[in-house]
C-alpha atoms as an extended CHARMM CRD file, in Angstrom:
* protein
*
       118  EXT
         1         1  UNK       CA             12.6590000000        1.0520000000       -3.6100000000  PROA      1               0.0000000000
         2         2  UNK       CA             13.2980000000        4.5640000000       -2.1960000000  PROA      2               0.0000000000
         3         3  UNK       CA             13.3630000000        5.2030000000        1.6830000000  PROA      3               0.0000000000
         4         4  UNK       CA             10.0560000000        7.5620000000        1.0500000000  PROA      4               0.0000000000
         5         5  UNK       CA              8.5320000000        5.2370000000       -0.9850000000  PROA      5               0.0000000000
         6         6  UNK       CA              9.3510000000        2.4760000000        1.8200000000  PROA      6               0.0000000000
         7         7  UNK       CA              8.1970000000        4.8220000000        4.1390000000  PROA      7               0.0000000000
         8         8  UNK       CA              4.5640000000        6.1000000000        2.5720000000  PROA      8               0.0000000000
         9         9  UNK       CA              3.9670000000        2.0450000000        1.8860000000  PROA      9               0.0000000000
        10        10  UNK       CA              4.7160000000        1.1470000000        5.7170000000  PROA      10              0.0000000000
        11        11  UNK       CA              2.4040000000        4.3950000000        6.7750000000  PROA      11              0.0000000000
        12        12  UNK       CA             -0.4120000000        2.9790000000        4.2200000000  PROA      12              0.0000000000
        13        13  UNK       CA             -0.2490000000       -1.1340000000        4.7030000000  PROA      13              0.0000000000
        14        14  UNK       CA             -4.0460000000       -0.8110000000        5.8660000000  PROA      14              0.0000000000
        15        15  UNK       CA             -4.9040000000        1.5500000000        3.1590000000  PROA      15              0.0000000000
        16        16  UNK       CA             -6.4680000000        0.1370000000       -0.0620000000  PROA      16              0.0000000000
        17        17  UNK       CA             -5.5930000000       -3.0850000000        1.0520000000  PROA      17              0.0000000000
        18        18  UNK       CA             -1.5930000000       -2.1130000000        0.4220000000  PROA      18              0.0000000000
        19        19  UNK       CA             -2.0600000000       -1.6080000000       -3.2930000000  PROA      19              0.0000000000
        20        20  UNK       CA             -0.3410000000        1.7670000000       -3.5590000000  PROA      20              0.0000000000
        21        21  UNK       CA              1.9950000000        2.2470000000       -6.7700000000  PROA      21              0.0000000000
        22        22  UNK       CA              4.9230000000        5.2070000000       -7.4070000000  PROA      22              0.0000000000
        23        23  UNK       CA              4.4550000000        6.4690000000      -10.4590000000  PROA      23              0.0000000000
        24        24  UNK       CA              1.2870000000        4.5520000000      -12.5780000000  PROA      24              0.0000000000
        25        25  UNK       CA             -0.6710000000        1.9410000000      -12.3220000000  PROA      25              0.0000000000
        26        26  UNK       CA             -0.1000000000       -1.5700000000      -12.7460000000  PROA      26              0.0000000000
        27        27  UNK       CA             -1.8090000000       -2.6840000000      -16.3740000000  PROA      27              0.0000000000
        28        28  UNK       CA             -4.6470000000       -4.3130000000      -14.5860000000  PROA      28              0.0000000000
        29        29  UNK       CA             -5.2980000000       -2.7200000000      -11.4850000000  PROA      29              0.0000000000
        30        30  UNK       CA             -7.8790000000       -4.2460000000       -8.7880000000  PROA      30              0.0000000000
        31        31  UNK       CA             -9.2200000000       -1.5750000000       -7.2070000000  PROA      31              0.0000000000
        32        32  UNK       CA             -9.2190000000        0.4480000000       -4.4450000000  PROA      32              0.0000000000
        33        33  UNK       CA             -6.0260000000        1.1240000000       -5.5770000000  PROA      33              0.0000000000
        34        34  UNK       CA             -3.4140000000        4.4020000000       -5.1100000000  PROA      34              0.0000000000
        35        35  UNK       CA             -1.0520000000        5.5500000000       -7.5200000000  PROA      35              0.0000000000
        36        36  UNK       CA              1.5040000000        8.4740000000       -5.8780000000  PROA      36              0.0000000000
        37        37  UNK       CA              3.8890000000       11.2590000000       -7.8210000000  PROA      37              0.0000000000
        38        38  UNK       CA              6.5170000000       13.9490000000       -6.4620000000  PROA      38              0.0000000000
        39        39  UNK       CA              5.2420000000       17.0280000000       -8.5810000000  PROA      39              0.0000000000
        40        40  UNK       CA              6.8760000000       19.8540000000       -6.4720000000  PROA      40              0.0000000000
        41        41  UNK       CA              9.0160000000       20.9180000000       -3.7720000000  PROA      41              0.0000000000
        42        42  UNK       CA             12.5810000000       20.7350000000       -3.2610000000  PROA      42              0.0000000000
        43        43  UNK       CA             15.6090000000       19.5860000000       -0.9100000000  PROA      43              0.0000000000
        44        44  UNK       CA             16.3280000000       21.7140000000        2.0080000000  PROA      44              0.0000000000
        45        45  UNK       CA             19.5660000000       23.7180000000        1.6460000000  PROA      45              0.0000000000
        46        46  UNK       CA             21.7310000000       25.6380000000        4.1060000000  PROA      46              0.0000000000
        47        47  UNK       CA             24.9120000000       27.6210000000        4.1770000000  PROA      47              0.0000000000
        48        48  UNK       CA             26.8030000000       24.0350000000        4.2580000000  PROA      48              0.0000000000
        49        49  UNK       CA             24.7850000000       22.4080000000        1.5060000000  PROA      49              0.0000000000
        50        50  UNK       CA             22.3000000000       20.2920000000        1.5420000000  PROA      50              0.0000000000
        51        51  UNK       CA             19.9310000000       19.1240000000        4.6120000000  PROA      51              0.0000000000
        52        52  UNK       CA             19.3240000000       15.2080000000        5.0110000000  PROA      52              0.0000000000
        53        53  UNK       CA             15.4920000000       16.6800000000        4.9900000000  PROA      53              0.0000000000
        54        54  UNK       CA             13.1500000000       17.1060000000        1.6630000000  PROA      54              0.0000000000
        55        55  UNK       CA             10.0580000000       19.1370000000        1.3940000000  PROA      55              0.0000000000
        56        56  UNK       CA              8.3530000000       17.1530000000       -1.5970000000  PROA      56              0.0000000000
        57        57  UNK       CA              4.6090000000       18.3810000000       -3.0690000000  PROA      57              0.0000000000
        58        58  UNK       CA              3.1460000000       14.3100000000       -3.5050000000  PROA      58              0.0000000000
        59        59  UNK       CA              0.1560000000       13.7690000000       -5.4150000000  PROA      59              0.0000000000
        60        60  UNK       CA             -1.8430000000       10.7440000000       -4.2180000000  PROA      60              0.0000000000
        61        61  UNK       CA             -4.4220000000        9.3150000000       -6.7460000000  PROA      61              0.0000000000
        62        62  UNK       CA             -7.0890000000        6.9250000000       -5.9190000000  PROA      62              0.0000000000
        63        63  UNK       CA             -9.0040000000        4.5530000000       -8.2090000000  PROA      63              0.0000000000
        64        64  UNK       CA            -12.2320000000        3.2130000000       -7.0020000000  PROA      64              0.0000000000
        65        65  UNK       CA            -15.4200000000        1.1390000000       -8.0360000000  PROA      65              0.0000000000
        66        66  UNK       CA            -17.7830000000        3.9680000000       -6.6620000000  PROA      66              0.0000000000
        67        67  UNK       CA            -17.4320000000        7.5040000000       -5.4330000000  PROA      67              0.0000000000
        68        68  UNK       CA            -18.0440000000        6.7910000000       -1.9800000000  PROA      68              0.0000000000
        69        69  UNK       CA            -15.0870000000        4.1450000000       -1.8450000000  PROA      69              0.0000000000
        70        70  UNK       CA            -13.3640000000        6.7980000000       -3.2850000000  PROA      70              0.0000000000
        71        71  UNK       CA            -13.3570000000        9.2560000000       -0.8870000000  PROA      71              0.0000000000
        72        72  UNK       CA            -13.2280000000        6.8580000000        1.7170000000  PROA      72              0.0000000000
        73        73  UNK       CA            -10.1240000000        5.8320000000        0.6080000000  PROA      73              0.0000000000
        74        74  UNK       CA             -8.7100000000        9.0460000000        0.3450000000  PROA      74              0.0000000000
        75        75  UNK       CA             -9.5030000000       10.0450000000        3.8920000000  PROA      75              0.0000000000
        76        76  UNK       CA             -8.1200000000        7.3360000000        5.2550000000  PROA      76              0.0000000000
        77        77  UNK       CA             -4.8630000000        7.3630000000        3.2120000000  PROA      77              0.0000000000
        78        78  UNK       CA             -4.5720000000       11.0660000000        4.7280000000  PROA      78              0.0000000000
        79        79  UNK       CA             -5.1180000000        9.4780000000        8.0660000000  PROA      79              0.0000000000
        80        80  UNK       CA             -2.4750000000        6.9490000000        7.6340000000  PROA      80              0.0000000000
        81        81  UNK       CA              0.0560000000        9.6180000000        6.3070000000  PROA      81              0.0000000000
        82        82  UNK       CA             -0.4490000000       11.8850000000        8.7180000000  PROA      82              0.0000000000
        83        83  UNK       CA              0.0230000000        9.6210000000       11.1510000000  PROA      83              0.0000000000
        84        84  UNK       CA              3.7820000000        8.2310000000       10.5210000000  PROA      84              0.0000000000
        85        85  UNK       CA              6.3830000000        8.7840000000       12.3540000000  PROA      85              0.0000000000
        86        86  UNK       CA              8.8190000000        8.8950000000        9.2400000000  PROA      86              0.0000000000
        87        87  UNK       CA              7.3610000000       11.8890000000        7.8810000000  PROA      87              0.0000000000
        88        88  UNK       CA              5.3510000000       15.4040000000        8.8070000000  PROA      88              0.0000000000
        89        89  UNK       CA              2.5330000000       15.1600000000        6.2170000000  PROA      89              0.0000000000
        90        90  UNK       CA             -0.2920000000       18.5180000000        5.7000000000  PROA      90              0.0000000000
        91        91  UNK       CA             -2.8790000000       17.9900000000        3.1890000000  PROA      91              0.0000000000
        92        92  UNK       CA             -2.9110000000       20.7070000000        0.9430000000  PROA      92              0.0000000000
        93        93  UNK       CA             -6.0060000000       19.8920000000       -1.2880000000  PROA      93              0.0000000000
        94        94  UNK       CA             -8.5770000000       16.8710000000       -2.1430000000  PROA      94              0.0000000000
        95        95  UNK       CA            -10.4010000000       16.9680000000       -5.2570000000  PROA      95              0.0000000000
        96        96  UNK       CA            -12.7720000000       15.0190000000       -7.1970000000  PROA      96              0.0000000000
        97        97  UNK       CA            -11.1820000000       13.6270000000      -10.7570000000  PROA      97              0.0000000000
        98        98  UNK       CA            -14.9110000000       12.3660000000      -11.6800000000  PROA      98              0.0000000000
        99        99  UNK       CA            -15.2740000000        8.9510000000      -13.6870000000  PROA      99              0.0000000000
       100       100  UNK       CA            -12.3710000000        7.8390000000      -15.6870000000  PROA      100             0.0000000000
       101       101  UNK       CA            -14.5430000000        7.0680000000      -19.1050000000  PROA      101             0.0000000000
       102       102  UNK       CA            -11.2210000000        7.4200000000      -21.1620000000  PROA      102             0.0000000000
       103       103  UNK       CA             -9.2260000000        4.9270000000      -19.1940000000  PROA      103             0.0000000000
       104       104  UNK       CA            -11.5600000000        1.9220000000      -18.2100000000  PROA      104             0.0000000000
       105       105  UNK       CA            -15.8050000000        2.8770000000      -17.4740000000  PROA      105             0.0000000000
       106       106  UNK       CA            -16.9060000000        3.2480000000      -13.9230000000  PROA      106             0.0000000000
       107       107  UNK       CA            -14.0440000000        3.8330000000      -11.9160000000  PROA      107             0.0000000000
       108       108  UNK       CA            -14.1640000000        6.8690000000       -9.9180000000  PROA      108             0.0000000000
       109       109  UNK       CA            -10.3930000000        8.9610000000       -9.3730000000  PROA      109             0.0000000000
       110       110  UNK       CA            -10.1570000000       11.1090000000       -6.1250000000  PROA      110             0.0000000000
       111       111  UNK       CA             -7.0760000000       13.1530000000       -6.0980000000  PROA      111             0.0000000000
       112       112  UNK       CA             -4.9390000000       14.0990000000       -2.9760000000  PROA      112             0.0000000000
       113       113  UNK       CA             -2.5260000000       16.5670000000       -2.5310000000  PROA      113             0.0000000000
       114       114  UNK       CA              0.1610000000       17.3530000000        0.3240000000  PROA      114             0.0000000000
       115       115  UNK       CA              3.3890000000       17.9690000000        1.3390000000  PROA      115             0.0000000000
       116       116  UNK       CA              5.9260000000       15.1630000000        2.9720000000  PROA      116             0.0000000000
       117       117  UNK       CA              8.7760000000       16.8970000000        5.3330000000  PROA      117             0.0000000000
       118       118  UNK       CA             11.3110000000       14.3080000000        5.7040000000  PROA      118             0.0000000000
């Protein structure tokens, strides 16, 4: 387990009752659940190499029974991130991924994007 993965599962214990995943989901979720990817951003650099600090673009996903659990979810996770003290967190965007037919019938997917400074 990564320090920032450490880190984003000690800022999000209360948050989907602690089932948050790097990378995918488990093969059968229970849900609310939260599965997290790096998709952007880069390590800080200067004239002596690199900084002990990253600026990663994450990409929170949340898997829900209903809509409104949903987005519940997803507020609070950006409450709990932006909260921590191991990390400077900014939302960026929060979208609505709709109902994941393909994937398993009546789960709704909130997505959640933001940058981690640490």
């Amino acid at each position: 387990m990564t320090v920032l993965h450490t880190a984003i599962v000690d800022a999000t214990t209360s948050v989907a009752g602690g089932r948050i995943y790097p990378g995918e989901l488990p093969p059968t979720p229970v849900y609310p659940c939260i599965s997290y990817s790096r998709v952007g951003g880069s390590p800080l650099t200067d004239f002596d190499g690199d900084l002990a600090l990253d600026n990663g673009i994450y990409q929170f996903d949340i898997f829900a029974k209903t809509i409104a659990e949903a987005w519940s979810v997803a507020s609070a996770l950006r409450t709990a991130l932006g909260a921590s003290a191991d990390f400077t967190y900014h939302t960026q965007s929060m979208r609505d991924g709709g109902i994941e037919q393909e994937t398993e019938p009546d789960v709704f997917h909130v997505s959640v994007d933001g940058s981690l400074w640490g």
